[in-house]
PDB file of N, CA, C, O and CB in Angstrom:
ATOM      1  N   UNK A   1     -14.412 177.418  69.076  1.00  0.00           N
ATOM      2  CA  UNK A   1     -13.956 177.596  70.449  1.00  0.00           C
ATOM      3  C   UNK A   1     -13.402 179.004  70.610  1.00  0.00           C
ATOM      4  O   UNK A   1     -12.983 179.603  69.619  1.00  0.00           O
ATOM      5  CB  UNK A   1     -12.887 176.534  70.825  1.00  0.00           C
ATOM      6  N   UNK A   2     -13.380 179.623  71.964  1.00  0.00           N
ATOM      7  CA  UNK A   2     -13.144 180.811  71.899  1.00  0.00           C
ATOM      8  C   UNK A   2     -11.482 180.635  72.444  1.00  0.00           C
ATOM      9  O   UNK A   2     -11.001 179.637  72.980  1.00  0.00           O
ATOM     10  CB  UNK A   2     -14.280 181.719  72.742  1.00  0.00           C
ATOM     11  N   UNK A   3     -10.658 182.181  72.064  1.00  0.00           N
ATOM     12  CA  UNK A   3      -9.318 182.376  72.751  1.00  0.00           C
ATOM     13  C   UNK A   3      -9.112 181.629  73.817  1.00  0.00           C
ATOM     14  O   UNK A   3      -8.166 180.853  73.954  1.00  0.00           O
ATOM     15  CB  UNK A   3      -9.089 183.640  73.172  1.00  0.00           C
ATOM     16  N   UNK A   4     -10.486 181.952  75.059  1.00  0.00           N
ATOM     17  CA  UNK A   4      -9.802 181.686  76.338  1.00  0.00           C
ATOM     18  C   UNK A   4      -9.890 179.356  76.360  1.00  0.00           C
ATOM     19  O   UNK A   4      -9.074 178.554  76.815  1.00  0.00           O
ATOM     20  CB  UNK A   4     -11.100 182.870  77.996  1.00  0.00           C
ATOM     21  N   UNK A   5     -11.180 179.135  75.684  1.00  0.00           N
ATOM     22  CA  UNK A   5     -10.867 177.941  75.679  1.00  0.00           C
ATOM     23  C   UNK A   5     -10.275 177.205  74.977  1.00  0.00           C
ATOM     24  O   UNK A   5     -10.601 176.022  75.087  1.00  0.00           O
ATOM     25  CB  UNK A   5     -11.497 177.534  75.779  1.00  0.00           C
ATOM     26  N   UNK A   6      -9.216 177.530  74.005  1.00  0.00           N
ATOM     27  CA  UNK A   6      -8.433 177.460  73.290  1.00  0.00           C
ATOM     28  C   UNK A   6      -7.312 176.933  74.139  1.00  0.00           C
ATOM     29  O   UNK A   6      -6.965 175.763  74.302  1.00  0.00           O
ATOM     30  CB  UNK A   6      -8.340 178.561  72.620  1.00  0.00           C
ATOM     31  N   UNK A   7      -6.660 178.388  74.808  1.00  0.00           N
ATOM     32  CA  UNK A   7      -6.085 178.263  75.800  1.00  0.00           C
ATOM     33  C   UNK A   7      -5.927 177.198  76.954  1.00  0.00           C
ATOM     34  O   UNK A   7      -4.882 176.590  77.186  1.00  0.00           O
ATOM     35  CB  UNK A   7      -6.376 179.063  76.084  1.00  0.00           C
ATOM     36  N   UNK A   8      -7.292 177.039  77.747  1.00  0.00           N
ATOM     37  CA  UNK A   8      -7.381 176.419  78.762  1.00  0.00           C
ATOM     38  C   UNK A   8      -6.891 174.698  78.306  1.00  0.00           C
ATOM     39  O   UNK A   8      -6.267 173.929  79.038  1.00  0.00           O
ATOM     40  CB  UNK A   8      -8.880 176.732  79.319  1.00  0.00           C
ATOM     41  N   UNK A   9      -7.399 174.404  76.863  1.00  0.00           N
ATOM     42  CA  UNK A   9      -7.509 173.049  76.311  1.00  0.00           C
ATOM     43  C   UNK A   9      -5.930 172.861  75.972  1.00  0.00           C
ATOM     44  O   UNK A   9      -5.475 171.753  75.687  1.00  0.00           O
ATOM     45  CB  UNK A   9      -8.632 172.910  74.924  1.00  0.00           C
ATOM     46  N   UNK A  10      -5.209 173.927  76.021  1.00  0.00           N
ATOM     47  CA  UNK A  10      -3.665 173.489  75.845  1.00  0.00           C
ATOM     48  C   UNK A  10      -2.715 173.644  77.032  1.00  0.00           C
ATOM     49  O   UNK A  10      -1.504 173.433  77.101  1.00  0.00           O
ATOM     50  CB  UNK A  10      -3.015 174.322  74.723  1.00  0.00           C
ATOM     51  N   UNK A  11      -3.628 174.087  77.987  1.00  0.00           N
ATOM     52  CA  UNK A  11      -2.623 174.204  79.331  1.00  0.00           C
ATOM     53  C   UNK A  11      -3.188 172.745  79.755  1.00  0.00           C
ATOM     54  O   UNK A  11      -2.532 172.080  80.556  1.00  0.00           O
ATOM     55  CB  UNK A  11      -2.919 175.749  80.681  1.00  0.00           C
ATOM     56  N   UNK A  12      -4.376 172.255  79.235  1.00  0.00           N
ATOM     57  CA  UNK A  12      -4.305 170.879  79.996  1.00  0.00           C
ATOM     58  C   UNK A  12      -3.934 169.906  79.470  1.00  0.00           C
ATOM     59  O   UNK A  12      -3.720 168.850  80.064  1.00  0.00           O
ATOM     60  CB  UNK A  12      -5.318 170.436  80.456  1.00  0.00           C
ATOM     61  N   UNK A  13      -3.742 170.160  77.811  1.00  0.00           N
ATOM     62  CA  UNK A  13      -2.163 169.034  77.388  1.00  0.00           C
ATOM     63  C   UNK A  13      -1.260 169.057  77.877  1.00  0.00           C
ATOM     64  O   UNK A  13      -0.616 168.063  78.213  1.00  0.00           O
ATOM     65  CB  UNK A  13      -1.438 169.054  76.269  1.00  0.00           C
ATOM     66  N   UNK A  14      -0.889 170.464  78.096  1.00  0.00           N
ATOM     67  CA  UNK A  14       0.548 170.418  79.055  1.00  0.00           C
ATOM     68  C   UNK A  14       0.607 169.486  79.996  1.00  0.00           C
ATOM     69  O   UNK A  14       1.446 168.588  79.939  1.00  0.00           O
ATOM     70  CB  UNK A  14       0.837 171.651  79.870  1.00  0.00           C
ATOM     71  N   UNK A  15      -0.341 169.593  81.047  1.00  0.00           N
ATOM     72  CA  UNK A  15      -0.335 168.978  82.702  1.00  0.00           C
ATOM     73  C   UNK A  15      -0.460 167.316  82.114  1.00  0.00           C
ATOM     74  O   UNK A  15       0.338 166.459  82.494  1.00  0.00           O
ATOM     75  CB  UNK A  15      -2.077 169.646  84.010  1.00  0.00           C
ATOM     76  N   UNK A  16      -1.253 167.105  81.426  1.00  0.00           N
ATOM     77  CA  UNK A  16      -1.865 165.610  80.848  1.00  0.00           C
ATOM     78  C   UNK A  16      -0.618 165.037  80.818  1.00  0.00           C
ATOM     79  O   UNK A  16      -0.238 164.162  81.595  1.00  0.00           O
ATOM     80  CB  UNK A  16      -2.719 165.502  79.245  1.00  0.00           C
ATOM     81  N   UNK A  17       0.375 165.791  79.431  1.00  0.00           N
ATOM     82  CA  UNK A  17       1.849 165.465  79.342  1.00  0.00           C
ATOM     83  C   UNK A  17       2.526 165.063  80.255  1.00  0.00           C
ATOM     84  O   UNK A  17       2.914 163.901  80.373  1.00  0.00           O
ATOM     85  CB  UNK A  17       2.515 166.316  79.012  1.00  0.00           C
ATOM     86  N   UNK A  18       2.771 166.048  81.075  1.00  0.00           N
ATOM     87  CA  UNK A  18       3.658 165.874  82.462  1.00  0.00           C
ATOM     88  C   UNK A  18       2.960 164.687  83.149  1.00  0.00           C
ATOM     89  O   UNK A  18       3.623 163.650  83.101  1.00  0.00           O
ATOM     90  CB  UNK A  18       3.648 167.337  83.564  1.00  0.00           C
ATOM     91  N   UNK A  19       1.934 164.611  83.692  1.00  0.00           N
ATOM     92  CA  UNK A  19       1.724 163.349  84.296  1.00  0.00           C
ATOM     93  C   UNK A  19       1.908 162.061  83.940  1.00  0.00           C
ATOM     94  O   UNK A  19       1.901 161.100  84.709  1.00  0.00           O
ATOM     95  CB  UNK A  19       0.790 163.306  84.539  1.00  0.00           C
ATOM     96  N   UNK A  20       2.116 162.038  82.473  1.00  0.00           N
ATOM     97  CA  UNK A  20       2.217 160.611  81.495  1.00  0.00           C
ATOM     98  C   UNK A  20       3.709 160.309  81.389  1.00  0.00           C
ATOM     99  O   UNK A  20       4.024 159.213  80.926  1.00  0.00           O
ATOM    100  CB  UNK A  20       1.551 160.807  79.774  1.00  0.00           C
ATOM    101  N   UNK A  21       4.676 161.176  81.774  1.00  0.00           N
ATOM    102  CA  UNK A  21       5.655 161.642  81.838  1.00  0.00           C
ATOM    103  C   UNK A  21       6.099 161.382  83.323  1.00  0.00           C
ATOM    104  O   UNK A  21       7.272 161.013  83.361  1.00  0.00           O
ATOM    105  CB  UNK A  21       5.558 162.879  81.340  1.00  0.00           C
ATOM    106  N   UNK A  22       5.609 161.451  84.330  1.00  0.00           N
ATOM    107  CA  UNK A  22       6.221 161.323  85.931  1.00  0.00           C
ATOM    108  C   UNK A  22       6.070 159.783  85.445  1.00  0.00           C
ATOM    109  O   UNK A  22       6.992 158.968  85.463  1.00  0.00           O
ATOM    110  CB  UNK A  22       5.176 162.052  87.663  1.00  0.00           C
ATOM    111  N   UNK A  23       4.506 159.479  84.930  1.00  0.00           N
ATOM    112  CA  UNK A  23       3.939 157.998  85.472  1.00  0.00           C
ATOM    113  C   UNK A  23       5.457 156.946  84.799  1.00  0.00           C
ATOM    114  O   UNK A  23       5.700 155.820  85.234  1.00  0.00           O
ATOM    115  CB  UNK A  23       1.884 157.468  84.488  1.00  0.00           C
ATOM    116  N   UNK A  24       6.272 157.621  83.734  1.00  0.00           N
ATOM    117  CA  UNK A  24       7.551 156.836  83.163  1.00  0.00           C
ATOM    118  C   UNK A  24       8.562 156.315  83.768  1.00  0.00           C
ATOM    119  O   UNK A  24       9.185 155.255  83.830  1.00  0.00           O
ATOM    120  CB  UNK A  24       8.181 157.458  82.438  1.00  0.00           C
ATOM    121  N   UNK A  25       8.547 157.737  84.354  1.00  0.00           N
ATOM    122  CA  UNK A  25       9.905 157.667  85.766  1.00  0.00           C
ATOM    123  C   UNK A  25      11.488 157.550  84.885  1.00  0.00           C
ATOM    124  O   UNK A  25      12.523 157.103  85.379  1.00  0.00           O
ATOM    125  CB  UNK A  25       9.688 155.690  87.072  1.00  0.00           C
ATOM    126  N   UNK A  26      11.328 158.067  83.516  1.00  0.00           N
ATOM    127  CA  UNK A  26      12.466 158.029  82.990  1.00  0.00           C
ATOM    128  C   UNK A  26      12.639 159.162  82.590  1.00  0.00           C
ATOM    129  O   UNK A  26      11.681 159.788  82.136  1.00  0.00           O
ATOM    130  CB  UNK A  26      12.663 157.183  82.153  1.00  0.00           C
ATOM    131  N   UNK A  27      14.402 159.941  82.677  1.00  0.00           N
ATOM    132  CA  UNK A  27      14.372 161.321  82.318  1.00  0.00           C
ATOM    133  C   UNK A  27      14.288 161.546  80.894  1.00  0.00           C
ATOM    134  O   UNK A  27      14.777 160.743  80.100  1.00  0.00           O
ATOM    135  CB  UNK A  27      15.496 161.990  82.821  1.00  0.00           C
ATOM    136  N   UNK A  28      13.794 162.421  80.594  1.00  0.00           N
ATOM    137  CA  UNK A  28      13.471 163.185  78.974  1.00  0.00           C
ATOM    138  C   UNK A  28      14.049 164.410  78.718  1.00  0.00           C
ATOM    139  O   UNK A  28      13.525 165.254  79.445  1.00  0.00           O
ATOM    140  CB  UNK A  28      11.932 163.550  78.680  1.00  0.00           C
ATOM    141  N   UNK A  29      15.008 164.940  77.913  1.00  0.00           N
ATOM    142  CA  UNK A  29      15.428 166.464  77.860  1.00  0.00           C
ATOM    143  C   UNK A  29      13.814 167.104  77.443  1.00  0.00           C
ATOM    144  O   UNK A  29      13.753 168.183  78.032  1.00  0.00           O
ATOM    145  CB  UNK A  29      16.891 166.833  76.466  1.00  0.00           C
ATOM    146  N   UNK A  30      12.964 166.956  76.945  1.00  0.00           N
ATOM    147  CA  UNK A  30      12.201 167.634  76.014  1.00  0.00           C
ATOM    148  C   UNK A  30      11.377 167.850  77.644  1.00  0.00           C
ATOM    149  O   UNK A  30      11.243 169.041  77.927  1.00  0.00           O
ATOM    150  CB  UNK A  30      11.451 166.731  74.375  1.00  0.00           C
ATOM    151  N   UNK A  31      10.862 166.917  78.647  1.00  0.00           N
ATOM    152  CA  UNK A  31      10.359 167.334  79.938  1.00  0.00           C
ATOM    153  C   UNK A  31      11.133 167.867  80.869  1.00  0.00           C
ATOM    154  O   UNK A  31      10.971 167.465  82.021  1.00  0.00           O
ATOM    155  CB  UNK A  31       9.830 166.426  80.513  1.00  0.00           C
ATOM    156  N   UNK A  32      12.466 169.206  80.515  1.00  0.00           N
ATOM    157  CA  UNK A  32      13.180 169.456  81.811  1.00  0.00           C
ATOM    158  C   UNK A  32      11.961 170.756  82.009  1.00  0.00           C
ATOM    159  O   UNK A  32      10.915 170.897  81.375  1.00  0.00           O
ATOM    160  CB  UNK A  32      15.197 169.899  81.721  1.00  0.00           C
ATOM    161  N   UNK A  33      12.475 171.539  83.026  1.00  0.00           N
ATOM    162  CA  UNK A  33      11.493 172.579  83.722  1.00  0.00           C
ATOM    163  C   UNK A  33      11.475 173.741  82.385  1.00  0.00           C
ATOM    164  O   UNK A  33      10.635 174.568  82.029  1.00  0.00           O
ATOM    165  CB  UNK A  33      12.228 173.314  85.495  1.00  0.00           C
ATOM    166  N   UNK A  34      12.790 173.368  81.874  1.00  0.00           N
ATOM    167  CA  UNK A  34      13.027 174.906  81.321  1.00  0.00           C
ATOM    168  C   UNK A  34      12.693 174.986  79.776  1.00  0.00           C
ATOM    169  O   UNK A  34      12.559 176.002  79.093  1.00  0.00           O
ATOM    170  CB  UNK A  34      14.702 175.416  81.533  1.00  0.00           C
ATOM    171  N   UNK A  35      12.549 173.084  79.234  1.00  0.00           N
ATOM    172  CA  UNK A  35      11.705 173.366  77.929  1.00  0.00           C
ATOM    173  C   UNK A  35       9.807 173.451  78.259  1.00  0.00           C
ATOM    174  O   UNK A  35       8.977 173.785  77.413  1.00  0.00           O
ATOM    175  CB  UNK A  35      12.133 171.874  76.739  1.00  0.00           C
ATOM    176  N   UNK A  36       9.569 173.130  79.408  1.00  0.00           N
ATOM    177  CA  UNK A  36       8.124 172.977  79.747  1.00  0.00           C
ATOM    178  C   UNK A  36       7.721 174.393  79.973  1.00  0.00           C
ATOM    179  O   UNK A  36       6.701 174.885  79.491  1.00  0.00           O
ATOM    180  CB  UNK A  36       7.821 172.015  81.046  1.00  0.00           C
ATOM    181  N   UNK A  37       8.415 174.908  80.590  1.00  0.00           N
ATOM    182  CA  UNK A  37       8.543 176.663  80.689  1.00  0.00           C
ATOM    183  C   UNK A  37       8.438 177.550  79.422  1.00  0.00           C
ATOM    184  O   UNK A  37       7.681 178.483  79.152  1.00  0.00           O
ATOM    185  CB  UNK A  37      10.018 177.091  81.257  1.00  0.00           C
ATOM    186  N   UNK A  38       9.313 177.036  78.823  1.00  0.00           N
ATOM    187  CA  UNK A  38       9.712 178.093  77.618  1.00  0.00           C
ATOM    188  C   UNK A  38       7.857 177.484  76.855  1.00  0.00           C
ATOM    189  O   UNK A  38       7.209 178.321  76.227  1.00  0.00           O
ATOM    190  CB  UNK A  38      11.839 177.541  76.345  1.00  0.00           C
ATOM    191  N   UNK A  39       7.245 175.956  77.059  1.00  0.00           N
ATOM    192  CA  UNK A  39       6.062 175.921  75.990  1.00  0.00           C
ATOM    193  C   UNK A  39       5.025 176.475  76.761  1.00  0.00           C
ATOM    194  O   UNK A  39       3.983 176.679  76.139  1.00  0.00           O
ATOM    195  CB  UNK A  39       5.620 174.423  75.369  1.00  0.00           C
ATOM    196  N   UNK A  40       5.038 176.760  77.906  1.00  0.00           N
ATOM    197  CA  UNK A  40       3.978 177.661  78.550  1.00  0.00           C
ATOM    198  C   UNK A  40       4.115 178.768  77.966  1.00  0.00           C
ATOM    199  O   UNK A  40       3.388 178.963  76.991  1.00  0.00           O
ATOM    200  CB  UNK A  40       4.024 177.883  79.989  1.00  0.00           C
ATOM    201  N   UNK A  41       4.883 179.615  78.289  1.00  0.00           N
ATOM    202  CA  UNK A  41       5.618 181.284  77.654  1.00  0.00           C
ATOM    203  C   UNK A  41       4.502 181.022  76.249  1.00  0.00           C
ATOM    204  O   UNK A  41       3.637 181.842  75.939  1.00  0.00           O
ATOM    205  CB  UNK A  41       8.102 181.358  77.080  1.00  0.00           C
ATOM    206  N   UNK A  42       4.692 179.998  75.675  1.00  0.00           N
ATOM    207  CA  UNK A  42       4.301 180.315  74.136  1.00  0.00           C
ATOM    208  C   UNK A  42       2.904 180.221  74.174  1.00  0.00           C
ATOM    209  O   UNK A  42       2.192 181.117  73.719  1.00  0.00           O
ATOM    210  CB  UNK A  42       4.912 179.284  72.961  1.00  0.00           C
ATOM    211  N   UNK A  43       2.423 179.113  74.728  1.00  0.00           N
ATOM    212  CA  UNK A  43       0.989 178.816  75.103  1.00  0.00           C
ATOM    213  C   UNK A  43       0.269 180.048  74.861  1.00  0.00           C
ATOM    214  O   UNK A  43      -0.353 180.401  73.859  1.00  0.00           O
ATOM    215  CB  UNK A  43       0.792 178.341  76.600  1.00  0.00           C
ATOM    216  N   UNK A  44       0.540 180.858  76.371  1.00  0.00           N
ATOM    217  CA  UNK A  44       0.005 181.965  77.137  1.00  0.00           C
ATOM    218  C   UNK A  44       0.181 183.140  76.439  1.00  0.00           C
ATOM    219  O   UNK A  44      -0.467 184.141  76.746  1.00  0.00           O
ATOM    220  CB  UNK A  44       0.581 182.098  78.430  1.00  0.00           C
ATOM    221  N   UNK A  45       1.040 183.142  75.468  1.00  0.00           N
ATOM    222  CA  UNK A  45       1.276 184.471  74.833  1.00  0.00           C
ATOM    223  C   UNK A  45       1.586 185.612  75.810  1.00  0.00           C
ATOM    224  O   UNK A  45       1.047 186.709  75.957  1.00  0.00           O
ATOM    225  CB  UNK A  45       0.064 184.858  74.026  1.00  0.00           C
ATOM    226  N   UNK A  46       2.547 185.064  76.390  1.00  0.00           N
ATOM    227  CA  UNK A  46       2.982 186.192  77.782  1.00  0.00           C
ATOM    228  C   UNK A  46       4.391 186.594  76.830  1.00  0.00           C
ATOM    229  O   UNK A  46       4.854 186.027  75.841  1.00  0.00           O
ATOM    230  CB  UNK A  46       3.420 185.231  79.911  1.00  0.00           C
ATOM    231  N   UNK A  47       4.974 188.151  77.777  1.00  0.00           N
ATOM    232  CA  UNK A  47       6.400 188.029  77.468  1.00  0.00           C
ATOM    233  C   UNK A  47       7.286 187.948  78.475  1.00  0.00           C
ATOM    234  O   UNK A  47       6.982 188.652  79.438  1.00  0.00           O
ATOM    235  CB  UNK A  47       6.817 189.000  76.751  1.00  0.00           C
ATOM    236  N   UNK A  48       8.406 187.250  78.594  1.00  0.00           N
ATOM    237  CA  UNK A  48       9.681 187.272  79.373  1.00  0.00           C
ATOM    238  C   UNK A  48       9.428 188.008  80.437  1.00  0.00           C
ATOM    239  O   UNK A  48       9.486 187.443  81.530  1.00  0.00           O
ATOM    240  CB  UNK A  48      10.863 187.793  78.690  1.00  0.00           C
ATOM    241  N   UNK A  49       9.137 189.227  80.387  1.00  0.00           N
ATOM    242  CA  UNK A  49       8.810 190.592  81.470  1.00  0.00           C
ATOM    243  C   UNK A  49       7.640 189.953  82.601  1.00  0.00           C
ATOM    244  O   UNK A  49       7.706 189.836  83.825  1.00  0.00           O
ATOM    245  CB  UNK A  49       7.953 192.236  80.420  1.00  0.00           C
ATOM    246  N   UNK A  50       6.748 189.662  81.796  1.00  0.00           N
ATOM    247  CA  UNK A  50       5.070 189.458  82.282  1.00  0.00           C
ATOM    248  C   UNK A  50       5.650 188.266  83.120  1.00  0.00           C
ATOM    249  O   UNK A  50       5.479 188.113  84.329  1.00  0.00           O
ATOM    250  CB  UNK A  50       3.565 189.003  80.870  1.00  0.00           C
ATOM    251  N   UNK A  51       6.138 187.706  82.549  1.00  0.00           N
ATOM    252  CA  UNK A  51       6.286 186.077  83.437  1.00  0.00           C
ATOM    253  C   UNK A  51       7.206 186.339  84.892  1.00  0.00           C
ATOM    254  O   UNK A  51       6.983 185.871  86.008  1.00  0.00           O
ATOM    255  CB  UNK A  51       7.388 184.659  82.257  1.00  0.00           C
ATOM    256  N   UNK A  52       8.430 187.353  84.409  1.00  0.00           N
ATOM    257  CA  UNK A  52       9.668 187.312  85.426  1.00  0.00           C
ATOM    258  C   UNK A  52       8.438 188.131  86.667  1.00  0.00           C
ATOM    259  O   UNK A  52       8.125 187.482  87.664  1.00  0.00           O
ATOM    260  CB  UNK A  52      11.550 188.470  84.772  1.00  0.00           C
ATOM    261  N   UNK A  53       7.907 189.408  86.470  1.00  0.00           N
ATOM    262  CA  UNK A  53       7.069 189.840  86.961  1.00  0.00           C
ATOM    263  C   UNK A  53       6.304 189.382  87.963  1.00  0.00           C
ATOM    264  O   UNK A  53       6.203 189.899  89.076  1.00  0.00           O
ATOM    265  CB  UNK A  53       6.623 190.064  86.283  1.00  0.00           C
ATOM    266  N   UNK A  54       5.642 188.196  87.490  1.00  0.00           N
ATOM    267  CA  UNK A  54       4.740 187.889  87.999  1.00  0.00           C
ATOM    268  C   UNK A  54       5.101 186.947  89.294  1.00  0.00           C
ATOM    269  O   UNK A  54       4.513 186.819  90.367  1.00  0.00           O
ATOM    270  CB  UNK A  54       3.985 187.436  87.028  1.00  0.00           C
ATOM    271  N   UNK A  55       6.500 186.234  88.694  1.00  0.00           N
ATOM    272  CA  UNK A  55       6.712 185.480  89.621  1.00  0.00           C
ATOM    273  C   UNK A  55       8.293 185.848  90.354  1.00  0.00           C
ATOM    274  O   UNK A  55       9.174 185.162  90.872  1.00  0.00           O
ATOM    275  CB  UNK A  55       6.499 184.089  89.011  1.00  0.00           C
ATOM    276  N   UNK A  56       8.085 187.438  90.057  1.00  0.00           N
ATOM    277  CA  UNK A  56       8.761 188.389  91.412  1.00  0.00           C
ATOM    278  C   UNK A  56      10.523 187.823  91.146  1.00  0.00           C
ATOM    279  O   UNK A  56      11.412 187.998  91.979  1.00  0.00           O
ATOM    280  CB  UNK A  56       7.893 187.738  93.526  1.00  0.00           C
ATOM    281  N   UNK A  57      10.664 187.315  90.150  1.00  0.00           N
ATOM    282  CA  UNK A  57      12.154 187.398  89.518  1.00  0.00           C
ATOM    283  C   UNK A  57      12.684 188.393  88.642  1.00  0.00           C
ATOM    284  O   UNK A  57      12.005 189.097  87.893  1.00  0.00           O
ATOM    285  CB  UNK A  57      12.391 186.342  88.796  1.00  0.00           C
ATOM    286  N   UNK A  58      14.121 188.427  88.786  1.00  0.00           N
ATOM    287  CA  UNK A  58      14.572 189.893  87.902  1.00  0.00           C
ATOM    288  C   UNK A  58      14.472 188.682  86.304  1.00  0.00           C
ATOM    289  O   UNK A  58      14.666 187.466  86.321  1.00  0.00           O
ATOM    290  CB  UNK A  58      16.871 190.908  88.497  1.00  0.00           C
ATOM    291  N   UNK A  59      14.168 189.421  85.265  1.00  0.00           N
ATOM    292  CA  UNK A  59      14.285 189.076  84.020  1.00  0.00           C
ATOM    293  C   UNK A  59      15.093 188.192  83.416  1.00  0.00           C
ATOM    294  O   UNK A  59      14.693 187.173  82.854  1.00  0.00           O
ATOM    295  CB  UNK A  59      14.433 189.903  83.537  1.00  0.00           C
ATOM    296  N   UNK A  60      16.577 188.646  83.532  1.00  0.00           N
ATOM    297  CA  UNK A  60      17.908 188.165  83.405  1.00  0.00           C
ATOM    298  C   UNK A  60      17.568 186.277  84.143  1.00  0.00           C
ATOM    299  O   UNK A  60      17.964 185.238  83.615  1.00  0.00           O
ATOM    300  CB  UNK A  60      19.194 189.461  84.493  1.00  0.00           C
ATOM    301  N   UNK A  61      16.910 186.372  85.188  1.00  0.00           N
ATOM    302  CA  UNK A  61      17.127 185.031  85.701  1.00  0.00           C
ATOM    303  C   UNK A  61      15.722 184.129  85.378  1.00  0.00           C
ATOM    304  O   UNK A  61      15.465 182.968  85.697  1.00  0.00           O
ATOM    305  CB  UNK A  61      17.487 185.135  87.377  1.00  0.00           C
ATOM    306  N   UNK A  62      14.981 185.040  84.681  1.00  0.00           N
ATOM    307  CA  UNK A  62      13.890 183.972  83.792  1.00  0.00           C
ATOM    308  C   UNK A  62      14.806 183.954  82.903  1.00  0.00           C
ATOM    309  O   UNK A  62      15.238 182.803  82.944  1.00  0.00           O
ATOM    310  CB  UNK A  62      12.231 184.414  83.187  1.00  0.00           C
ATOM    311  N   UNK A  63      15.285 184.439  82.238  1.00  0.00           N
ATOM    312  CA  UNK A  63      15.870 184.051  80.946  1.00  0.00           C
ATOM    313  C   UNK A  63      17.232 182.812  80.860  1.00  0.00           C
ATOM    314  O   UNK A  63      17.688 182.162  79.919  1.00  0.00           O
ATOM    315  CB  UNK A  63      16.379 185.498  80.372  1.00  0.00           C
ATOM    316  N   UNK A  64      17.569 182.884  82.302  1.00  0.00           N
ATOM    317  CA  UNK A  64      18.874 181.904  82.426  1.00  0.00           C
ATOM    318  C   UNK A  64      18.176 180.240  82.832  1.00  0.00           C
ATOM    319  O   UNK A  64      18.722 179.157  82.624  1.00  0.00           O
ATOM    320  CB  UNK A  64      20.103 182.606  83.941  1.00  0.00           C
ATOM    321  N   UNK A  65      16.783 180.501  83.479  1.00  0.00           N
ATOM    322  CA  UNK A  65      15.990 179.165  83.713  1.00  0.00           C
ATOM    323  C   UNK A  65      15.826 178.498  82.323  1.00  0.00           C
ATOM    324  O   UNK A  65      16.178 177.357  82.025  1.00  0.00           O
ATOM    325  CB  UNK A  65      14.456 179.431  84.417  1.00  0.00           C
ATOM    326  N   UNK A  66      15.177 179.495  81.459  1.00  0.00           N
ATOM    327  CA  UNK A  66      14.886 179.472  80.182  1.00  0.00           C
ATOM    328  C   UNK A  66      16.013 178.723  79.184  1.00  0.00           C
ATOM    329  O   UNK A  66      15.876 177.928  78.254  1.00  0.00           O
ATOM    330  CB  UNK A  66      14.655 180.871  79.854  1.00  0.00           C
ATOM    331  N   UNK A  67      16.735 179.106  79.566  1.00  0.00           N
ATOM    332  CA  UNK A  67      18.111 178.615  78.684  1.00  0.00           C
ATOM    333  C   UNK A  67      18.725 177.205  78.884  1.00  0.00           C
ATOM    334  O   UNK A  67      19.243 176.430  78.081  1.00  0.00           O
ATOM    335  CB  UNK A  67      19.343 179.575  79.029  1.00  0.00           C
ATOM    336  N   UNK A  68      18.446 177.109  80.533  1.00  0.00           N
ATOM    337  CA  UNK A  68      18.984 175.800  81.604  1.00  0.00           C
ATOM    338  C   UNK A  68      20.340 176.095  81.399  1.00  0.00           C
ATOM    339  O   UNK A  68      21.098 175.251  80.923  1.00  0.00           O
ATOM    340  CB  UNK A  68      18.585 173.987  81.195  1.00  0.00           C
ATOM    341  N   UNK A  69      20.827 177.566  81.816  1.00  0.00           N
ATOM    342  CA  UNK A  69      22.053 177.967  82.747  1.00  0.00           C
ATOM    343  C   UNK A  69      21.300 178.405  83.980  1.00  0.00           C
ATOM    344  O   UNK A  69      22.131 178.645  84.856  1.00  0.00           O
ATOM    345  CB  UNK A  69      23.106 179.246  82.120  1.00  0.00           C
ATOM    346  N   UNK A  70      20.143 178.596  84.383  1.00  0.00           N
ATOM    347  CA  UNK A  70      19.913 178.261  85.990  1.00  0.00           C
ATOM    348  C   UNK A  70      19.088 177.883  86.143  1.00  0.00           C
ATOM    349  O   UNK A  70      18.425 177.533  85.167  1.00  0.00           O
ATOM    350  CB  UNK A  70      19.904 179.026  86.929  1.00  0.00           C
ATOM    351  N   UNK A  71      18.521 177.680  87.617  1.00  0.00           N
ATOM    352  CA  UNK A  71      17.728 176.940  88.215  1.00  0.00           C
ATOM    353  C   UNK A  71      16.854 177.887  89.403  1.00  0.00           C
ATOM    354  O   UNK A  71      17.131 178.645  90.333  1.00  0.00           O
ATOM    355  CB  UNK A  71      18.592 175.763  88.726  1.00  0.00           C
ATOM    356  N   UNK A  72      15.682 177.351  88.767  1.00  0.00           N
ATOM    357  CA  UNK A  72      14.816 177.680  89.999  1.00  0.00           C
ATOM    358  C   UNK A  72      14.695 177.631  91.363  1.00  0.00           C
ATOM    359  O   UNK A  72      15.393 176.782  91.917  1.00  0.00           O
ATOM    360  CB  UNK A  72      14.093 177.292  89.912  1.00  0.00           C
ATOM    361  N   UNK A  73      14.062 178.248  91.984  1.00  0.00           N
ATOM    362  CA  UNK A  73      14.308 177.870  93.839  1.00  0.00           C
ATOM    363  C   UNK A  73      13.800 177.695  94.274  1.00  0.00           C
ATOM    364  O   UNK A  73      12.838 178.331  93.843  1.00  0.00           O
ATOM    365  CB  UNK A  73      14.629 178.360  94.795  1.00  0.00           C
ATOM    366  N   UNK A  74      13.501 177.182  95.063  1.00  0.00           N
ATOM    367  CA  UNK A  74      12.193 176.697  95.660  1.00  0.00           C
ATOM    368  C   UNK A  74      12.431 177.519  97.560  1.00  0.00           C
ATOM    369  O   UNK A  74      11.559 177.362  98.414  1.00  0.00           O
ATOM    370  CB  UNK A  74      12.143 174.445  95.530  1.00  0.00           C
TER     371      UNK A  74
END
């Protein structure tokens, strides 16, 4: 298999996860936003920068989502 479908085949464990996971309806620390976050980051082989970047946050506050001293906004 190549890099990119490598990739693609573990971003859709991720989602697979999460849905098997809503379908519970019970909370899990290991499914909060900010450990599901931090296993994307690793997935993707992005860094901290690339991610805050992309999604137009200063750094400091990916890194506090990351931690779960903050929270995202919708």
């Amino acid at each position: 298999m190549s890099e990119s479908d490598i990739l693609a085949a573990n971003l859709i464990k991720i989602k697979l996860r999460i849905k098997d996971y809503f379908k519970r309806g019970k909370f899990e620390e290991k499914f909060s936003f900010a450990n599901q976050l931090k296993e994307y980051i690793k997935i993707t082989k992005r860094s901290h920068k690339e991610i805050a970047d992309n999604l137009n946050i200063h750094q400091t506050k990916l890194s506090r989502i990351i931690n779960g001293t903050g929270k995202p906004q919708h």
